[in-house]
N, CA, C and O atoms as a GROMACS GRO file, in nm:
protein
  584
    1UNK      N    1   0.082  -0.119   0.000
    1UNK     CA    2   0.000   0.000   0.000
    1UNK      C    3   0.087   0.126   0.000
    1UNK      O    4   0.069   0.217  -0.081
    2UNK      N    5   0.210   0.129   0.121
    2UNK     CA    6   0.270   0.252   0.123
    2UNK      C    7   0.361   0.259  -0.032
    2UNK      O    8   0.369   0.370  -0.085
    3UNK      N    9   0.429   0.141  -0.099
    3UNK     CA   10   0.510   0.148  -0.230
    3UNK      C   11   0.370   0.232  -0.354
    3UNK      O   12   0.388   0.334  -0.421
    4UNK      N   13   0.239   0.145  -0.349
    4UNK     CA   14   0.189   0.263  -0.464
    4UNK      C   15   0.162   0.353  -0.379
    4UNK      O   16   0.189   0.462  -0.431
    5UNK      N   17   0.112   0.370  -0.251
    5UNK     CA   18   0.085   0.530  -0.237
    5UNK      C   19   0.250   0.638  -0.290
    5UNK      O   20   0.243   0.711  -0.388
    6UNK      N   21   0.332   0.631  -0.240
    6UNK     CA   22   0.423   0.663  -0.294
    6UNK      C   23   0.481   0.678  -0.438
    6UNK      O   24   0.573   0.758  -0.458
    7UNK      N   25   0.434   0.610  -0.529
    7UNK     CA   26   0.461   0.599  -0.654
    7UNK      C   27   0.338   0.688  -0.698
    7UNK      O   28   0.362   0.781  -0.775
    8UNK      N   29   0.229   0.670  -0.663
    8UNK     CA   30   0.133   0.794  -0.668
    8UNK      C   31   0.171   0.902  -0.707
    8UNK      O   32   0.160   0.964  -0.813
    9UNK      N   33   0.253   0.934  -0.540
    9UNK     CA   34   0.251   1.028  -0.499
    9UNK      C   35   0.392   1.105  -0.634
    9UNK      O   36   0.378   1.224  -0.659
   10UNK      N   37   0.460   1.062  -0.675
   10UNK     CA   38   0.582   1.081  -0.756
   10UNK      C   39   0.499   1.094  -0.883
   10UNK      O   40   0.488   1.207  -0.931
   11UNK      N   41   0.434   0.981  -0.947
   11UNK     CA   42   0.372   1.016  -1.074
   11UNK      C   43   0.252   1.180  -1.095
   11UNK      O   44   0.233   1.236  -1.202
   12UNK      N   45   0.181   1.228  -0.939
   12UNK     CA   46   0.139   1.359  -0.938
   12UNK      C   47   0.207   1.426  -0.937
   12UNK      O   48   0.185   1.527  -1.003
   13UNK      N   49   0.322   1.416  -0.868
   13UNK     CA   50   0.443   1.528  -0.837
   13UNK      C   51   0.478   1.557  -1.002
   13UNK      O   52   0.477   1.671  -1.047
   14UNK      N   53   0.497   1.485  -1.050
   14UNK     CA   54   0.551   1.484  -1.229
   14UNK      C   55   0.458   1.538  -1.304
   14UNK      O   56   0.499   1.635  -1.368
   15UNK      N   57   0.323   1.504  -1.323
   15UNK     CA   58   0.202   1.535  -1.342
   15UNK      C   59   0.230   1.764  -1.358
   15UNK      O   60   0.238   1.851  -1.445
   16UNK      N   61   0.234   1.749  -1.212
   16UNK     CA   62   0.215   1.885  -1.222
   16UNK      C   63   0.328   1.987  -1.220
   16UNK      O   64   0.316   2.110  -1.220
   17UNK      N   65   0.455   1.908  -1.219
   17UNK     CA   66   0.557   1.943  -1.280
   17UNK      C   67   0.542   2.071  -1.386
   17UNK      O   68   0.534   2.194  -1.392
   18UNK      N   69   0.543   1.916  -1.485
   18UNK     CA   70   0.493   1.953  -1.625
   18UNK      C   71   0.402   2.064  -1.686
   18UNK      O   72   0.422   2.134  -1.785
   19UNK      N   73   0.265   2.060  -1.573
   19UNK     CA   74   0.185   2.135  -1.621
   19UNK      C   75   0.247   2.317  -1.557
   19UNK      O   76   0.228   2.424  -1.615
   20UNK      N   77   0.314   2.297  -1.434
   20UNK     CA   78   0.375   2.435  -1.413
   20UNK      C   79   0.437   2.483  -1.496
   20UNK      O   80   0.422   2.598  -1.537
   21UNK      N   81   0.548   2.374  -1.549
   21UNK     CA   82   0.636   2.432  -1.637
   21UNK      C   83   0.591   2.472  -1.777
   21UNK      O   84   0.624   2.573  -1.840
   22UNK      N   85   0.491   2.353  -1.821
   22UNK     CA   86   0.415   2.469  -1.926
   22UNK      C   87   0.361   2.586  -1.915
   22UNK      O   88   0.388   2.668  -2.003
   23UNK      N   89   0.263   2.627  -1.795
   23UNK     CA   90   0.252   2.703  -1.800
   23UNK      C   91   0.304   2.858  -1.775
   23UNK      O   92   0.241   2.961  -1.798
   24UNK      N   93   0.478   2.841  -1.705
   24UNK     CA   94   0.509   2.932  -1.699
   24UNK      C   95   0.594   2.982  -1.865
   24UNK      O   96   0.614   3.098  -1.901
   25UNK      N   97   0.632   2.854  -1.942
   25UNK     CA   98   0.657   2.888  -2.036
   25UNK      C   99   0.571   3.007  -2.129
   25UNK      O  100   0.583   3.128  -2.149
   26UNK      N  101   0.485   2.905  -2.171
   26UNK     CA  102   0.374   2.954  -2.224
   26UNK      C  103   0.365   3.125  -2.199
   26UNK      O  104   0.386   3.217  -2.279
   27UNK      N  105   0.323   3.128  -2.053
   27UNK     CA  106   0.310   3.267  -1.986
   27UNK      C  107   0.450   3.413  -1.984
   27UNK      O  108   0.459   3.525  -1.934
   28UNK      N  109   0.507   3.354  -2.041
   28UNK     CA  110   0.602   3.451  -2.033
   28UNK      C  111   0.683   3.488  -2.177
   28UNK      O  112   0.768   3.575  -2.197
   29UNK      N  113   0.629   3.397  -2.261
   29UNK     CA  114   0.619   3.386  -2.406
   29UNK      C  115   0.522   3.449  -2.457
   29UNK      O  116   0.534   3.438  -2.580
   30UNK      N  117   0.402   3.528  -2.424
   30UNK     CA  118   0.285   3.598  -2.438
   30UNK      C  119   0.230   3.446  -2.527
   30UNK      O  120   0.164   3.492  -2.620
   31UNK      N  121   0.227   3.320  -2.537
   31UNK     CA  122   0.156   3.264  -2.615
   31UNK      C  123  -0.025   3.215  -2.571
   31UNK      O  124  -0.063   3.200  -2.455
   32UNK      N  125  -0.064   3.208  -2.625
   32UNK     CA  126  -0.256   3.143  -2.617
   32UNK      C  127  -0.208   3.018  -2.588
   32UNK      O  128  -0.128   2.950  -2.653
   33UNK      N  129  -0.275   2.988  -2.458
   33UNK     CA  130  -0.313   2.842  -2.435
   33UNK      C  131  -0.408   2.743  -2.498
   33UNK      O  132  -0.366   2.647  -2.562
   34UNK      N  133  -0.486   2.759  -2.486
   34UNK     CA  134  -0.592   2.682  -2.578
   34UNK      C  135  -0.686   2.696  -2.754
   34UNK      O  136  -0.727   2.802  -2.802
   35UNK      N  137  -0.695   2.605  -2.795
   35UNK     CA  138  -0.788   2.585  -2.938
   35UNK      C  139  -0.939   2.572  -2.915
   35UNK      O  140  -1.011   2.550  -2.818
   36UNK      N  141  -0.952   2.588  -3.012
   36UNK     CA  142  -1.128   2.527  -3.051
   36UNK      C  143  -1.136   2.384  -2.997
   36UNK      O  144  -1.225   2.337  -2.926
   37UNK      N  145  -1.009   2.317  -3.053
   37UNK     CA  146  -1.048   2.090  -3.048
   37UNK      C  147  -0.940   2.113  -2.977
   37UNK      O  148  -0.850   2.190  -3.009
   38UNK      N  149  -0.945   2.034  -2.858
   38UNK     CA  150  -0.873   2.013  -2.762
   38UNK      C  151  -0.898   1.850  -2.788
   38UNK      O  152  -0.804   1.793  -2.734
   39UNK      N  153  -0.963   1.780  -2.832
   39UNK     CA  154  -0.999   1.603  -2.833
   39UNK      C  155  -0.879   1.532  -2.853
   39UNK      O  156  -0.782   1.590  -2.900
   40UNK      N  157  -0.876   1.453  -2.832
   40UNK     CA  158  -0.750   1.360  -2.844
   40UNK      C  159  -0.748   1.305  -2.982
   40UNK      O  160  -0.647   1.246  -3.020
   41UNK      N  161  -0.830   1.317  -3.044
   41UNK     CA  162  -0.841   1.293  -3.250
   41UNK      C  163  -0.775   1.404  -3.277
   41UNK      O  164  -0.681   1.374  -3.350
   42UNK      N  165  -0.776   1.581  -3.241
   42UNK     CA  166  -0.758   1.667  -3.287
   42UNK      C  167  -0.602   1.651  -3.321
   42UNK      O  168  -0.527   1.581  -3.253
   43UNK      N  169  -0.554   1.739  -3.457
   43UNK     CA  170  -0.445   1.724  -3.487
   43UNK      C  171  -0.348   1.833  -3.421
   43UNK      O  172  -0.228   1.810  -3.407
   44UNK      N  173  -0.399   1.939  -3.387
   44UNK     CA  174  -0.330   2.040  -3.290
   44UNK      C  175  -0.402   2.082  -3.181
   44UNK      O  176  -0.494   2.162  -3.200
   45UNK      N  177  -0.376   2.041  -3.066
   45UNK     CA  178  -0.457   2.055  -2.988
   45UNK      C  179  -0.461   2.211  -2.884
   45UNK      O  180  -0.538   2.249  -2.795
   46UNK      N  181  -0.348   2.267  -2.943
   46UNK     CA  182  -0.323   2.384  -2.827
   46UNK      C  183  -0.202   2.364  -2.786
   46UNK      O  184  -0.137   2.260  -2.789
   47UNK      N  185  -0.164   2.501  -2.734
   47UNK     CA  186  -0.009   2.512  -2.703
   47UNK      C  187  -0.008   2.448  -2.589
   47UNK      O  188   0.080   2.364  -2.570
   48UNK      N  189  -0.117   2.477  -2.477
   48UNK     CA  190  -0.117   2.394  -2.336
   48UNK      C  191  -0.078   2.268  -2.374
   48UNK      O  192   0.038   2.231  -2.353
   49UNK      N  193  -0.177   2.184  -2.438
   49UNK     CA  194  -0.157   2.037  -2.420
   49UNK      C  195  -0.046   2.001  -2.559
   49UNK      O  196  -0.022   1.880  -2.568
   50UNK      N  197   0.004   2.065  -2.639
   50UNK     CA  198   0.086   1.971  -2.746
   50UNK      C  199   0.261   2.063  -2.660
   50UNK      O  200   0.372   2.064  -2.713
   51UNK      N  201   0.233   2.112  -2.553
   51UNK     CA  202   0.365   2.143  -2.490
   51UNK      C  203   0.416   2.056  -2.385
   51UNK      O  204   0.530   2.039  -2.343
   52UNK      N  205   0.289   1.998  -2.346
   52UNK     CA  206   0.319   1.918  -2.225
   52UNK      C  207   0.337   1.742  -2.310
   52UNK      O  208   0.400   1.640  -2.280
   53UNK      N  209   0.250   1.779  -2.421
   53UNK     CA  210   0.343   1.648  -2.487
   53UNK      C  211   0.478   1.597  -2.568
   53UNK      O  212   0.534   1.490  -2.592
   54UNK      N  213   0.498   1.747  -2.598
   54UNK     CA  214   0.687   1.747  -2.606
   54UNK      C  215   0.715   1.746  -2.500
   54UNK      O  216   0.750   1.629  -2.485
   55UNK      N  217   0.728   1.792  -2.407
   55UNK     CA  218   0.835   1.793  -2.224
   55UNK      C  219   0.779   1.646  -2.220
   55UNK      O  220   0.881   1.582  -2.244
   56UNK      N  221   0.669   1.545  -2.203
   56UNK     CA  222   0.662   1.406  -2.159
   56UNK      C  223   0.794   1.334  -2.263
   56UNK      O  224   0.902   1.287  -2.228
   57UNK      N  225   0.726   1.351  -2.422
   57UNK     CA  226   0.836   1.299  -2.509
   57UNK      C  227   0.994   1.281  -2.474
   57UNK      O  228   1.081   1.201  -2.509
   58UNK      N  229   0.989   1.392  -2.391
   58UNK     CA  230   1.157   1.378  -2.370
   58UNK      C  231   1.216   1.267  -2.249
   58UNK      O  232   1.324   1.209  -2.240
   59UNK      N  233   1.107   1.267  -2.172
   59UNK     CA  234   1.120   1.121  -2.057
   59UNK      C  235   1.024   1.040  -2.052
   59UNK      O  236   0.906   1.073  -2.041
   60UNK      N  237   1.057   0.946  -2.058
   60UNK     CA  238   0.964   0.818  -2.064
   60UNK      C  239   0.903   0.802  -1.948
   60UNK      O  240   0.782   0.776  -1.946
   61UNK      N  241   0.991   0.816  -1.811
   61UNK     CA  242   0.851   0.791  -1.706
   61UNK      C  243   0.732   0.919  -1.716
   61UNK      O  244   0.609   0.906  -1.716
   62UNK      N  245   0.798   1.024  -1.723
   62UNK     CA  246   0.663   1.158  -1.786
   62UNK      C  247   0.545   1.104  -1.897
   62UNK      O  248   0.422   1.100  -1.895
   63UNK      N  249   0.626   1.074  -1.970
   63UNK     CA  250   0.513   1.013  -2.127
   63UNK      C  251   0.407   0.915  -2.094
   63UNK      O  252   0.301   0.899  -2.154
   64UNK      N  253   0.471   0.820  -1.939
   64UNK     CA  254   0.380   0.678  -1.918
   64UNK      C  255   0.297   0.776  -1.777
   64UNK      O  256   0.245   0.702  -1.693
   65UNK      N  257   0.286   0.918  -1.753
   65UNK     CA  258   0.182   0.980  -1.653
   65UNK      C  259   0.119   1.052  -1.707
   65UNK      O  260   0.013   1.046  -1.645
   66UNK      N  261   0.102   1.146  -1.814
   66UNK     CA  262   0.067   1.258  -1.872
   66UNK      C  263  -0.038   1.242  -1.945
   66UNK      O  264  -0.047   1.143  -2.017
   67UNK      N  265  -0.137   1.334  -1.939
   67UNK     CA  266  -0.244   1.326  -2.095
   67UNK      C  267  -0.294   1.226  -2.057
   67UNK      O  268  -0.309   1.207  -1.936
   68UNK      N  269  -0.354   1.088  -2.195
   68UNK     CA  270  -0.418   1.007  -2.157
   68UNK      C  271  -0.312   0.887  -2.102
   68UNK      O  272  -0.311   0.769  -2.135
   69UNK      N  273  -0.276   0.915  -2.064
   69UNK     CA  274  -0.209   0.832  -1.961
   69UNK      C  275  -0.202   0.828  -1.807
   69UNK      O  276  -0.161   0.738  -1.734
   70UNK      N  277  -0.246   0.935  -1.781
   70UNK     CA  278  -0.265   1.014  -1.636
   70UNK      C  279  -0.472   0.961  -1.602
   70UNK      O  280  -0.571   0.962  -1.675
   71UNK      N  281  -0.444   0.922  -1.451
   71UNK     CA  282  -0.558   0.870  -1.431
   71UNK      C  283  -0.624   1.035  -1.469
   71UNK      O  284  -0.566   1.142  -1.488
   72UNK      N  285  -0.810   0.988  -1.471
   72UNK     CA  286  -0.866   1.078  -1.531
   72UNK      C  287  -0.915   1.209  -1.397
   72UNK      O  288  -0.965   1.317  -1.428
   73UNK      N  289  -0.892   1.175  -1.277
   73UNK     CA  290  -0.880   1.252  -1.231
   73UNK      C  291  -0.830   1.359  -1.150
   73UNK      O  292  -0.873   1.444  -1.071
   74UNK      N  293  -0.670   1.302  -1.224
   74UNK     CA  294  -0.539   1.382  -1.180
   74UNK      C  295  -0.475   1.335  -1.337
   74UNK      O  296  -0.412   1.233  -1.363
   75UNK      N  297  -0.512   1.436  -1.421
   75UNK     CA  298  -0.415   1.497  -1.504
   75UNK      C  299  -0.381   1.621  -1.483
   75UNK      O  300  -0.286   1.651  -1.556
   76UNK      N  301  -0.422   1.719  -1.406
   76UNK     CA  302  -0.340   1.837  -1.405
   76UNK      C  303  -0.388   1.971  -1.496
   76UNK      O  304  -0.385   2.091  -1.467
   77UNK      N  305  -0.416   1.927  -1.575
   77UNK     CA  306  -0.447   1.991  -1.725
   77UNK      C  307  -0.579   2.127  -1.762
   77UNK      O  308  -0.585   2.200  -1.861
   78UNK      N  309  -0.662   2.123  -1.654
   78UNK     CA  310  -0.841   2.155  -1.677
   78UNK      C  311  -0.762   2.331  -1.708
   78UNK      O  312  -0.649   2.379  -1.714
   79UNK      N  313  -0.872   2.367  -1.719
   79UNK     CA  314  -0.813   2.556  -1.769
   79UNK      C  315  -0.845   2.635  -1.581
   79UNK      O  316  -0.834   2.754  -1.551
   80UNK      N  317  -0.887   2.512  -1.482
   80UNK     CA  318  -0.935   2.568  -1.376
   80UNK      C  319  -0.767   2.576  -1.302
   80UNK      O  320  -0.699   2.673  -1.268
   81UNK      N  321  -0.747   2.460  -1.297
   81UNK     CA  322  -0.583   2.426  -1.261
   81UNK      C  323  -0.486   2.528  -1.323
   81UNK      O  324  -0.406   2.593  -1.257
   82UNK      N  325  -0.505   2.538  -1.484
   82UNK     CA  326  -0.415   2.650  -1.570
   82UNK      C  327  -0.374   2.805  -1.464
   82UNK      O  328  -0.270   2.858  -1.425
   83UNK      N  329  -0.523   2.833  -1.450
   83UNK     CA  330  -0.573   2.970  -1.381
   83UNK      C  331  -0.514   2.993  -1.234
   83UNK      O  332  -0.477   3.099  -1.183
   84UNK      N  333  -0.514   2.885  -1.189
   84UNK     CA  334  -0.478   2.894  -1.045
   84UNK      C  335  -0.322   2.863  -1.035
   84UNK      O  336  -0.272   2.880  -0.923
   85UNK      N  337  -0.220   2.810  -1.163
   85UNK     CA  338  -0.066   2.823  -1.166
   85UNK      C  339  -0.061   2.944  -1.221
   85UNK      O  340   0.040   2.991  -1.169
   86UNK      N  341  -0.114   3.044  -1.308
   86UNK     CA  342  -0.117   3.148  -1.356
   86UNK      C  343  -0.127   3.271  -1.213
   86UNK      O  344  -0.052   3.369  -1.207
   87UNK      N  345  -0.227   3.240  -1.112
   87UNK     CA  346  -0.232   3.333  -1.012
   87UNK      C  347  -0.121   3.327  -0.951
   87UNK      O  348  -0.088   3.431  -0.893
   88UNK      N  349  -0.021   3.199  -0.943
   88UNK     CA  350   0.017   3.217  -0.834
   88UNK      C  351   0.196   3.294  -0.888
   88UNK      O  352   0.292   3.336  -0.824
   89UNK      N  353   0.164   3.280  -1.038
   89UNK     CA  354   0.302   3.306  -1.084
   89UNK      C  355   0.278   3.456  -1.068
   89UNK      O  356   0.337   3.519  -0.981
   90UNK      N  357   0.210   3.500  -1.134
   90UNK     CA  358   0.146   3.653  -1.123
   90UNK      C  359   0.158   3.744  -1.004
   90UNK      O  360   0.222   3.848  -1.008
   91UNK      N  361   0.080   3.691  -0.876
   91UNK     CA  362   0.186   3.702  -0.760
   91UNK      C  363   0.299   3.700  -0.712
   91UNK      O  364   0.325   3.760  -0.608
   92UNK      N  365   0.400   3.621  -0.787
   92UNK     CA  366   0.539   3.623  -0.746
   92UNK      C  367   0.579   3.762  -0.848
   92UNK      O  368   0.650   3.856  -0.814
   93UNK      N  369   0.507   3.742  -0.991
   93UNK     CA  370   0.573   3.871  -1.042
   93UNK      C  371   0.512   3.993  -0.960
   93UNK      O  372   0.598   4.077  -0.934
   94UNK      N  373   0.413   4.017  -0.924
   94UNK     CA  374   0.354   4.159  -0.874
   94UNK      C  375   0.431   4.139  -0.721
   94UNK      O  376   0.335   4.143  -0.644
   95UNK      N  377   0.526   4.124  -0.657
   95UNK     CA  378   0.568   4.092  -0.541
   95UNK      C  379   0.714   4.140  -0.573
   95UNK      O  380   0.757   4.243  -0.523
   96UNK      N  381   0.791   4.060  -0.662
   96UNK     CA  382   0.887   4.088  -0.723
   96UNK      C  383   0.902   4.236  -0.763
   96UNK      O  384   0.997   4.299  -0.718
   97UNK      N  385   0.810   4.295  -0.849
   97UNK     CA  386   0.794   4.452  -0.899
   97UNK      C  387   0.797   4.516  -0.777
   97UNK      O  388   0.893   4.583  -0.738
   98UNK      N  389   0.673   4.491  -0.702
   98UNK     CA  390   0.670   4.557  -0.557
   98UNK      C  391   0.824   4.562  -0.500
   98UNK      O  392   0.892   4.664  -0.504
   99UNK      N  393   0.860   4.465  -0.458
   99UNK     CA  394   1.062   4.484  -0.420
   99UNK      C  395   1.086   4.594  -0.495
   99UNK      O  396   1.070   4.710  -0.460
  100UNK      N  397   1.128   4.550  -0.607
  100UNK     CA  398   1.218   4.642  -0.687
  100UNK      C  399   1.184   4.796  -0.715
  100UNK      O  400   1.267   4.887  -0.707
  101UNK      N  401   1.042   4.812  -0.751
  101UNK     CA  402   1.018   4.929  -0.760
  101UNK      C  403   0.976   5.034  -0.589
  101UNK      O  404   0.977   5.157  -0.583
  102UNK      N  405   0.952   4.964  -0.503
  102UNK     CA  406   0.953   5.046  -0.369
  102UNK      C  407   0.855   5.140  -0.347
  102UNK      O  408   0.734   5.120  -0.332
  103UNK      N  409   0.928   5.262  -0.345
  103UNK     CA  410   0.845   5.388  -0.343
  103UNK      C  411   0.899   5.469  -0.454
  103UNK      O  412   0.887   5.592  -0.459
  104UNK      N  413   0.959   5.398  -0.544
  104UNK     CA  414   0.997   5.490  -0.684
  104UNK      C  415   0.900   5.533  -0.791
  104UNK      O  416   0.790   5.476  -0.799
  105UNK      N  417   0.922   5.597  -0.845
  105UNK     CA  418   0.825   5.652  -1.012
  105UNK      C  419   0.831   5.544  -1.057
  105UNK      O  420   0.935   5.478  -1.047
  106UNK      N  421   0.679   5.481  -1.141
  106UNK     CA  422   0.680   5.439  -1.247
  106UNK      C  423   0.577   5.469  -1.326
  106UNK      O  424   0.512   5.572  -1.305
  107UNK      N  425   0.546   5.381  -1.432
  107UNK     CA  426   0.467   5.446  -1.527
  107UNK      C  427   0.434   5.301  -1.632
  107UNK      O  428   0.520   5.234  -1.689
  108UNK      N  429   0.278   5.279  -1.636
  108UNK     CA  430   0.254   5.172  -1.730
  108UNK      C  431   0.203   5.205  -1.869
  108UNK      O  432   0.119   5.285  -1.908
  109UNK      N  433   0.284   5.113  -1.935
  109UNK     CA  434   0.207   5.182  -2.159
  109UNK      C  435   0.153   5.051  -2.166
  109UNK      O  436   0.179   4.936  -2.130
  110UNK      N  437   0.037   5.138  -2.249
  110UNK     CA  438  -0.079   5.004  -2.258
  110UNK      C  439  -0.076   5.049  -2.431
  110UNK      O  440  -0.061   5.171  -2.441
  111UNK      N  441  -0.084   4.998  -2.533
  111UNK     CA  442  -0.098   5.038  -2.668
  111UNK      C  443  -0.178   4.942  -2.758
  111UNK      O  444  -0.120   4.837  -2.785
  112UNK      N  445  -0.261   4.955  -2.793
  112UNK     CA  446  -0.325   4.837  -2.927
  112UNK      C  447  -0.334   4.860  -3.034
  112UNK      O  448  -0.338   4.979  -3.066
  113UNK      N  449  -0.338   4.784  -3.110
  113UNK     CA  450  -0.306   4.795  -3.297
  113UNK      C  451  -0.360   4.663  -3.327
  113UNK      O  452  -0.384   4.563  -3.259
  114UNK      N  453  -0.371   4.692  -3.441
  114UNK     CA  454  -0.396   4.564  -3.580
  114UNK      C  455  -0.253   4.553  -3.617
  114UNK      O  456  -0.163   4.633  -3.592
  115UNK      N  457  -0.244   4.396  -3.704
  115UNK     CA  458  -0.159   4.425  -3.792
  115UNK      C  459  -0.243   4.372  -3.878
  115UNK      O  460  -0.362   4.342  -3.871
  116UNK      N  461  -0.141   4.364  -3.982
  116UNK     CA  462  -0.175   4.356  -4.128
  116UNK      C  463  -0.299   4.188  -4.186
  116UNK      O  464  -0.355   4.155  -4.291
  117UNK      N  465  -0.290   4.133  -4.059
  117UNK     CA  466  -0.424   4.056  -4.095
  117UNK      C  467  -0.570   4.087  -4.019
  117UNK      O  468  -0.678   4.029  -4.032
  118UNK      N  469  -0.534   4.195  -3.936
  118UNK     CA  470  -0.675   4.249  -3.839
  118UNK      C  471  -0.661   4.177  -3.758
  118UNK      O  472  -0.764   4.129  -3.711
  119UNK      N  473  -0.497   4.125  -3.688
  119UNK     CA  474  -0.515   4.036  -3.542
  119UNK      C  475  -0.471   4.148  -3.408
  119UNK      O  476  -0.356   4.181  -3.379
  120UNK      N  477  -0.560   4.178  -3.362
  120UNK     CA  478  -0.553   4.282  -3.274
  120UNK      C  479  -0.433   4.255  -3.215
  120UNK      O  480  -0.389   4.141  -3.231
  121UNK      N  481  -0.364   4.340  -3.146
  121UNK     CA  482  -0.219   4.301  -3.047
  121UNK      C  483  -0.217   4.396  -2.941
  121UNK      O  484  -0.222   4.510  -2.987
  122UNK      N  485  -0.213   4.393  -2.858
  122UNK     CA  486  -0.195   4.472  -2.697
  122UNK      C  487  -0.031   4.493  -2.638
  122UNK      O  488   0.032   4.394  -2.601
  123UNK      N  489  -0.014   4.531  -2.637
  123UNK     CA  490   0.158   4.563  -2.600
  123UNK      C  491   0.114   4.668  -2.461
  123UNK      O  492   0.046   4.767  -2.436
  124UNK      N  493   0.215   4.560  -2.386
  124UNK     CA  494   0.198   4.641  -2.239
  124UNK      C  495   0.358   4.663  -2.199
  124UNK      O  496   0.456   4.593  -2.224
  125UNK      N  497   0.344   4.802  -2.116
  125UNK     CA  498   0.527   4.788  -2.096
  125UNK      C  499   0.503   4.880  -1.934
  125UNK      O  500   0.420   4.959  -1.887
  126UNK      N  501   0.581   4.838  -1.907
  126UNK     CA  502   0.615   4.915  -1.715
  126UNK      C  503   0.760   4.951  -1.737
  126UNK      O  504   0.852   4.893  -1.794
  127UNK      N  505   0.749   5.068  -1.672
  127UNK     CA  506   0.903   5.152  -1.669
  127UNK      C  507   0.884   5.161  -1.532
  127UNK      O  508   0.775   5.182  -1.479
  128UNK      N  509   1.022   5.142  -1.454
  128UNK     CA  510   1.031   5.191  -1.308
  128UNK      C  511   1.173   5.209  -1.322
  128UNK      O  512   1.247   5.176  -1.414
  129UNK      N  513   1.209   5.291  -1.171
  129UNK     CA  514   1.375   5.303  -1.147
  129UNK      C  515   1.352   5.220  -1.028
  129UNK      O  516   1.258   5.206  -0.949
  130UNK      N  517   1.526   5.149  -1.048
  130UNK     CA  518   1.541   5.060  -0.959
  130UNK      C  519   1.619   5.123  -0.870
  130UNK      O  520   1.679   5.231  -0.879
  131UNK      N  521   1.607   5.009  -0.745
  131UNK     CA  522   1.668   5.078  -0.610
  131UNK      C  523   1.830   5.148  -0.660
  131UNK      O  524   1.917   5.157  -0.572
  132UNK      N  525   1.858   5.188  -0.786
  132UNK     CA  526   1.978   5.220  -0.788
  132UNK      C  527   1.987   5.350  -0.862
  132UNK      O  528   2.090   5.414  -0.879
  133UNK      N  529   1.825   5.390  -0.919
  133UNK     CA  530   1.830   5.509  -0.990
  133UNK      C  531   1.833   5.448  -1.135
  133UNK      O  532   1.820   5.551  -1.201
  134UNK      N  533   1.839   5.372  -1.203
  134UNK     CA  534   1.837   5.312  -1.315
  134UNK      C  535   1.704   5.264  -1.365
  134UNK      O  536   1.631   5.177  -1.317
  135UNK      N  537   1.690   5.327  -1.456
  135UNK     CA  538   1.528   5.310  -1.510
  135UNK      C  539   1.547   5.204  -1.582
  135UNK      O  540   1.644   5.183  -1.656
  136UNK      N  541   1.391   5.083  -1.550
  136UNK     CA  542   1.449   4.927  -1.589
  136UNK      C  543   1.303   4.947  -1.657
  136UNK      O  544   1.230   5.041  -1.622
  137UNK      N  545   1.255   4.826  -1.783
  137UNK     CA  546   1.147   4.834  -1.836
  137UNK      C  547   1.134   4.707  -1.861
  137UNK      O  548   1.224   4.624  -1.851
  138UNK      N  549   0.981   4.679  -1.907
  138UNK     CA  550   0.981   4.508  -1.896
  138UNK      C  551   0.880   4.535  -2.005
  138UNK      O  552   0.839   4.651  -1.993
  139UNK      N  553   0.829   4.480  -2.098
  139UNK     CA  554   0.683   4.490  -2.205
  139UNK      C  555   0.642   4.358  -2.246
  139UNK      O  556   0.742   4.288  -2.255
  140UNK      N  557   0.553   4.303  -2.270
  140UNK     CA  558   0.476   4.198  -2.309
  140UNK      C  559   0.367   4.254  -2.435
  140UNK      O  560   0.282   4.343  -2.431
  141UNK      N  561   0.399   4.181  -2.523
  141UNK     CA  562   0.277   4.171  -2.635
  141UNK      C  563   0.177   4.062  -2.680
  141UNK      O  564   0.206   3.965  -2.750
  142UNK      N  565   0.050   4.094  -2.629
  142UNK     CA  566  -0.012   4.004  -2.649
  142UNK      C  567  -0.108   3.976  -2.782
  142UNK      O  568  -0.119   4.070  -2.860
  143UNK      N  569  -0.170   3.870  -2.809
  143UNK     CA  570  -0.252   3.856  -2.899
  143UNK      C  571  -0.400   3.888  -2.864
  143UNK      O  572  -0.435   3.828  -2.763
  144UNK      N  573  -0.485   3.957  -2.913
  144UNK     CA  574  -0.622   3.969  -2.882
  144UNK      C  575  -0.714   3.870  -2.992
  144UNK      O  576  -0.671   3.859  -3.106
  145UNK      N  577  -0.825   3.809  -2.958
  145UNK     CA  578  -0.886   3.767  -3.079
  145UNK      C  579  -0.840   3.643  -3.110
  145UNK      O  580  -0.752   3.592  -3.041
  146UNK      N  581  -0.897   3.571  -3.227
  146UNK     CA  582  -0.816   3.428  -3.255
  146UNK      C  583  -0.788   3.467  -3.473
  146UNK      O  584  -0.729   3.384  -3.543
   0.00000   0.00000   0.00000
């Protein structure tokens, strides 16, 4: 009993590994997580799930927990789970900023545009000075729309 509880417990640990590490990828790459067909017929299923099936690809005990291989009610995967590794990264960044920026000036650019196929784009950028007087900037561009 205690050898599978334990082996369990290692194949979830891996489980959500994976799904952190996608999603911080993902998240800091400005990329879209999800498609229309997410089904396991579908031929692209989304950056979420065809990312976490390259990172399994690369280790075999990952590949034999993940996706449909992962019991069905610990895969890790739902967009509820996504949301709640997304809060918590989000917090470390708004915590992080908080440090660094203190009680200094800053200033956020928010900008939107088309480009040339009408795919809306959002470009966000934060300027602050750091505890050293050195104005530091960070920007993210996102996709709006599909």
């Amino acid at each position: 009993m205690n050898v599978q509880s334990s082996e369990q417990i290692l194949n979830n640990q891996l489980r959500v590994k994976k799904t952190i590490d996608t999603v911080w990828w993902l998240t800091f790459q400005g990329c879209p997580f999800l498609r229309h067909a997410e089904t396991p017929q579908s031929k692209n299923r989304g950056n979420f799930l065809e990312m976490i099936r390259i990172l399994a690809s690369y280790n075999d005990k990952a590949a034999q927990v993940v996706l449909e291989n992962a019991y069905k009610s610990a895969t890790y995967t739902s967009p509820t789970i996504q949301k709640e590794i997304l809060h918590v990264i989000a917090s470390k960044v708004r915590s992080k900023i908080r440090e660094d920026i203190e009680d200094s000036k800053f200033c956020i650019i928010v900008d939107e545009s088309c480009d040339e196929s009408k795919r809306e784009q959002l470009a966000l950028v934060l300027r602050f000075d750091d505890n050293d007087g050195f104005i530091q900037a960070t920007g993210s561009c996102f996709f709006l729309g599909f």
